[in-house]
C-alpha positions in Angstrom: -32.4 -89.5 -44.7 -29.6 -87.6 -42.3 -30.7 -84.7 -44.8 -34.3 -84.8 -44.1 -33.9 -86.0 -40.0 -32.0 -82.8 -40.0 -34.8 -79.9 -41.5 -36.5 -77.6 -38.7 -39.9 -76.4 -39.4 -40.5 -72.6 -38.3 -44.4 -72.7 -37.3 -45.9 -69.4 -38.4 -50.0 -68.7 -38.4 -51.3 -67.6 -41.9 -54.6 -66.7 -43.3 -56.4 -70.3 -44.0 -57.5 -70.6 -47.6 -60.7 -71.3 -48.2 -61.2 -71.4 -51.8 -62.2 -74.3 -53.7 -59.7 -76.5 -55.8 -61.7 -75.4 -59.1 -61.0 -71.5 -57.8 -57.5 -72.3 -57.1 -57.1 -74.1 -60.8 -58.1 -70.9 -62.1 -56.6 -68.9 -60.5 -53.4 -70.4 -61.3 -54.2 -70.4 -64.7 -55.4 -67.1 -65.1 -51.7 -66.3 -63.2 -50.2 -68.4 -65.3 -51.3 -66.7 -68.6 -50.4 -63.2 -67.4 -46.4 -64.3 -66.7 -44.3 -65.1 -69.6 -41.6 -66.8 -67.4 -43.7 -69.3 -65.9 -45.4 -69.9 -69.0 -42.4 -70.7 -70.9 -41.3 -73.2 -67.5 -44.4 -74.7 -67.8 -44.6 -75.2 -71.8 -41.0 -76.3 -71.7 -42.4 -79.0 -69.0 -45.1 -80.2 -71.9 -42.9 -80.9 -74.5 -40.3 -83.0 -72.3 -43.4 -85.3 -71.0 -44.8 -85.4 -74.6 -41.3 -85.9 -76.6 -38.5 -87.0 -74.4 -39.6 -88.9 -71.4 -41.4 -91.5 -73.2 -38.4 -92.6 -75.3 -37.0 -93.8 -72.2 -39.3 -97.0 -72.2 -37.2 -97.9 -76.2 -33.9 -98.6 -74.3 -34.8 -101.9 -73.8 -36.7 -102.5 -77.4 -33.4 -101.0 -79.5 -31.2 -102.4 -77.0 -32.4 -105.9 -78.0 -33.3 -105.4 -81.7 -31.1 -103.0 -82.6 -28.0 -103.3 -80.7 -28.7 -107.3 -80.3 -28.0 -107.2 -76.4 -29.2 -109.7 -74.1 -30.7 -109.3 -70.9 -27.6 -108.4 -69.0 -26.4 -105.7 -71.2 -29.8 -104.2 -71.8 -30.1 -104.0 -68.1 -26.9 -102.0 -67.9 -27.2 -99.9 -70.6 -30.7 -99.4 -69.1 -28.9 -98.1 -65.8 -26.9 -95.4 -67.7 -28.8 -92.6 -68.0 -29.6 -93.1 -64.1 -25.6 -92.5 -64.3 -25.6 -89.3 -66.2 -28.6 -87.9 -63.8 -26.5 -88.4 -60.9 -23.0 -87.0 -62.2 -25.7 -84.1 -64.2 -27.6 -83.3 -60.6 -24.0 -83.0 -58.9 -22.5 -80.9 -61.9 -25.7 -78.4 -60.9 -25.3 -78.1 -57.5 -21.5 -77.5 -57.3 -21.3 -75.2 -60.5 -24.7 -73.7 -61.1 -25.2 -70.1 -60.9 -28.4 -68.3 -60.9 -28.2 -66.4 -64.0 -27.2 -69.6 -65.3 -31.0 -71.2 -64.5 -32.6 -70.9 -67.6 -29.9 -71.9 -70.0 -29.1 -75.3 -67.9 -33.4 -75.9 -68.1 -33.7 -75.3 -71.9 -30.4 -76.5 -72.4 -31.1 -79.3 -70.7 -33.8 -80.6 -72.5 -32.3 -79.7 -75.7 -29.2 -82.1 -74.8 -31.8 -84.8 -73.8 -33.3 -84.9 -77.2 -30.2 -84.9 -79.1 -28.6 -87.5 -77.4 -32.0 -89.8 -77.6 -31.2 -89.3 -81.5 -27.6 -90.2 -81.3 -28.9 -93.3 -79.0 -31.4 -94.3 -81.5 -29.5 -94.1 -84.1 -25.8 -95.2 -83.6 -24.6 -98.5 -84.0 -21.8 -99.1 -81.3 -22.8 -100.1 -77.6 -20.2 -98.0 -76.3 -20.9 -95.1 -78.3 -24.7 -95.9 -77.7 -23.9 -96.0 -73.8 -22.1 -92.4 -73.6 -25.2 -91.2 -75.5 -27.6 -92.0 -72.8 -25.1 -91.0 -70.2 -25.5 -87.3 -71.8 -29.7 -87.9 -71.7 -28.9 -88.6 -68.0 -27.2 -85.2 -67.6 -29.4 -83.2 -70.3 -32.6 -85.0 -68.2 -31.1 -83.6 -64.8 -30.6 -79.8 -65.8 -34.7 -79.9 -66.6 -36.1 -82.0 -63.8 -33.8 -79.8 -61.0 -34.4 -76.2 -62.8 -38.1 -77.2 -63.8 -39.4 -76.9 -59.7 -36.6 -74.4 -58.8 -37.6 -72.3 -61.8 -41.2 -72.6 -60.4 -40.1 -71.9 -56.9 -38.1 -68.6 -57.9 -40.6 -67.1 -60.3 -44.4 -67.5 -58.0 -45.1 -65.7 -55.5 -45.3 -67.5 -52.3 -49.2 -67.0 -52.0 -49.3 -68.9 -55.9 -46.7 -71.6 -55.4 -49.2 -74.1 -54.1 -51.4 -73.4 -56.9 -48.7 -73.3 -59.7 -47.2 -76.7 -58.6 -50.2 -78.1 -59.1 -50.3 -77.2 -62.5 -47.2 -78.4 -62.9 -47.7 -81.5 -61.8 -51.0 -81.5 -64.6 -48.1 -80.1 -66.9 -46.3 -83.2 -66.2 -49.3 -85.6 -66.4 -49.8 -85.4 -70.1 -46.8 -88.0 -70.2 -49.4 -91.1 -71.1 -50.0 -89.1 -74.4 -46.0 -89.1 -75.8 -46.3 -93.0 -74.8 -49.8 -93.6 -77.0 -48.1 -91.6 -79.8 -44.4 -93.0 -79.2 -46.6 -97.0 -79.3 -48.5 -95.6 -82.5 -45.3 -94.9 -84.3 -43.5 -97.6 -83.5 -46.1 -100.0 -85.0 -46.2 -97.8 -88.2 -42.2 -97.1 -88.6 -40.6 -99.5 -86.3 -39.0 -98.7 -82.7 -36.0 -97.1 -84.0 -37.5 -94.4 -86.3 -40.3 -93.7 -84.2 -38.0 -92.9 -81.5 -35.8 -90.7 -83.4 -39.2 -89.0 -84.9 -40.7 -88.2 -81.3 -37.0 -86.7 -80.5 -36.2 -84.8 -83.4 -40.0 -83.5 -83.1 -39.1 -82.4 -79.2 -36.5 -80.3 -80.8 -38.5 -78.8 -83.6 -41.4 -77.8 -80.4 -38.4 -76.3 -78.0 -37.3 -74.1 -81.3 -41.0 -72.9 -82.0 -41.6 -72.0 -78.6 -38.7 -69.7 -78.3 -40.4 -66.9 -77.5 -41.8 -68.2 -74.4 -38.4 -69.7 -73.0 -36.7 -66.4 -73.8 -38.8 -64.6 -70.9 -37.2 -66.7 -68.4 -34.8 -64.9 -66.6 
């Protein structure tokens, strides 16, 4: 709040825009296609809403079935990766250097995914624990890098246009949740889980060539 109480606004007149939200769609798109960078940001954004973010909603399923917690401690271990996010999002802004964007995004993600696997799949509360604090800290190298990746690469007249697609980009969550519920009922919570993660890694190594271009 002291943060935001604090920000000046510089008023400056501009040329109003007076194309329709359909133009401005397509025009984004059609900006989209031509840039590699932006469309390996926005791809990148795809696959963690499909594959990662909805195995968030098993901590409290495998925390109960798997790692037989009750309420209390599946509350905690809930709370973890919030953890991880904050000491991740810290990390970033102290240490962070620009040339260092890309790798924290896709290896970010990457970090995410592996550590929903090692979650999924271990045993030990303790050990289960430290591997959602590292999906705390994969999670916050993508979510800070995803809009400052945006920000860097669009040009100022296209930012408004390509944030919108990002927020499409991250609106295709609900499908990773219908597929994450469909394999649950026909593997179990624990498998499905480790299947929607280890698939997230299999899509971030196939679309290689569209991550590389960010720079």
């Amino acid at each position: 709040m002291v943060a935001v109480l604090r920000i000046r606004i510089r008023s400056r007149t501009g040329i109003t825009d007076t194309a329709s939200v359909l133009q401005r769609v397509r025009e984004g798109l059609a900006w989209v296609r031509g840039d590699r960078r932006m469309s390996g940001v926005l791809l990148v954004t795809v696959i963690f809403n499909v594959f990662g973010w909805p195995c968030l909603s098993m901590i409290p399923v495998l925390g109960k079935d798997h790692l037989n917690l009750g309420p209390e401690g599946v509350g905690l271990l809930a709370g973890i990766d919030g953890v991880g996010a904050f000491i991740g999002a810290l990390a970033i802004a102290s240490l962070s250097r620009p040339h260092w964007y890309t790798r924290v995004y896709v290896g970010g993600i990457t970090l995410y995914m592996a550590a929903l696997i090692a979650f999924a799949t271990i045993p030990w509360v303790s050990l289960a624990g430290g591997a959602l604090l590292l999906v705390g800290i994969g999670g916050a190298g993508f979510s800070v890098m995803q809009a400052t990746l945006v920000y860097l690469h669009a040009p100022p007249e296209m930012r408004a246009r390509i944030f919108g697609l990002l927020s499409v980009c991250i609106g295709v969550g609900p499908v990773g949740f219908f597929y994450l519920g469909f394999l649950s009922e026909v593997v179990g919570a624990q498998t499905a889980t480790v299947a929607l993660a280890a698939q997230g890694l299999l899509a971030i190594l196939v679309a290689r060539r569209w991550w590389r271009a960010i720079a």
